[in-house]
N, C-alpha and C positions, 0 to 999 in steps of 0.2 A: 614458502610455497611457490611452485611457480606458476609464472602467470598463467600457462593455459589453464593450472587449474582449476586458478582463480575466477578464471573467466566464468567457467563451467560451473561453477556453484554459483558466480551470478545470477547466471542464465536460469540455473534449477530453482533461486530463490522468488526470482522476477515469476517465473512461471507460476509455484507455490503461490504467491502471493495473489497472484491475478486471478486463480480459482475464486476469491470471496469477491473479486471488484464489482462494485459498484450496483448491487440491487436496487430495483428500481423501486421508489417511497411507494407505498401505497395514499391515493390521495383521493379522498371525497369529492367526487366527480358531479353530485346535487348544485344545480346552479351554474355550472361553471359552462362559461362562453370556451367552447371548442381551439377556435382560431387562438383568441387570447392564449388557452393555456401553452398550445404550442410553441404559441412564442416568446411567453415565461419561462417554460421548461429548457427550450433550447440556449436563451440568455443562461441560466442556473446552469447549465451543464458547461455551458464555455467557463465559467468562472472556475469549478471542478478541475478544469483542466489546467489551472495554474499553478496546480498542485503537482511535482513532476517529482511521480512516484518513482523513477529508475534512479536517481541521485539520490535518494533516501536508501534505495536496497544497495547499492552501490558503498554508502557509507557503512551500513549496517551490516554489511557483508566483512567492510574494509574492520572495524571496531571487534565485533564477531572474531575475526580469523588471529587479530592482535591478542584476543582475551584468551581465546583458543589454544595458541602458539602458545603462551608467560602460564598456563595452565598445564600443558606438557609439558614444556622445562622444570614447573614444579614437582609437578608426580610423575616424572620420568614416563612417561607416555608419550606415544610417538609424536612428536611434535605437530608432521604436517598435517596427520592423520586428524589433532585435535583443532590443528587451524582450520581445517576444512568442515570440519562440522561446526565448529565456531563459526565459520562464515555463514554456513547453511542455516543457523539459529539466527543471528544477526540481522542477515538481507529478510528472512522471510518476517521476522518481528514487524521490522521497517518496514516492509511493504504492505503490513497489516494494517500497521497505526496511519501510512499513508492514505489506504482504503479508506479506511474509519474517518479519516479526516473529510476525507472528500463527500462522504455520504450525509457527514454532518454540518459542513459548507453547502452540499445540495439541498436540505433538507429544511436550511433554515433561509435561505434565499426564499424558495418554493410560500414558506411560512410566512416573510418575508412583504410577497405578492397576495398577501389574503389567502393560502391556500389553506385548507385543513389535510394536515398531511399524519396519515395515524401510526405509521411506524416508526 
């Protein structure tokens, strides 16, 4: 495949994937010091961000377009044609499971700090 293509399913995977990111926990607001949570919440969300979602879709893309490609050579199917949606399966997975990670890195920090956090 060549690389501009490649790029280009990145990019559409990264975007896909970024539609779910990061909803915000719902969290039992009864009792809780204002100031404090801000400054829980913004500590939790730096930590989120060590999680670097574009080298996940980048591999997922890169594994994807591999499984893709050995999947057309099998069933005579156009080859780049299957790498490229191989890619677009791949990067968006990856960027899912990155999501999900960070939401449950968020969510248990948050817990973490005393919070009651309900979703």
């Amino acid at each position: 495949m060549h690389s501009f293509n490649l790029g280009i399913v990145i990019c559409c995977s990264a975007l896909i994937s970024g539609c779910a990111a990061h909803p915000d926990p719902i969290i039992d607001m009864k009792g809780v010091d204002q100031e404090q949570f801000v400054d829980d919440w913004n500590e939790c969300e730096a930590y989120t961000n060590e999680i670097h979602m574009a080298e996940g879709v980048a591999k997922g893309a890169a594994t994807g377009a591999a499984v893709g490609a050995l999947y057309g050579a099998i069933s005579g199917a156009h080859q780049s044609d299957q790498a490229a949606w191989g890619a677009v399966h791949g990067g968006t997975v990856s960027g899912l499971d990155a999501d999900r990670e960070k939401q449950q890195v968020f969510k248990r920090c948050m817990r973490g700090r005393g919070y009651r956090v309900l979703n």
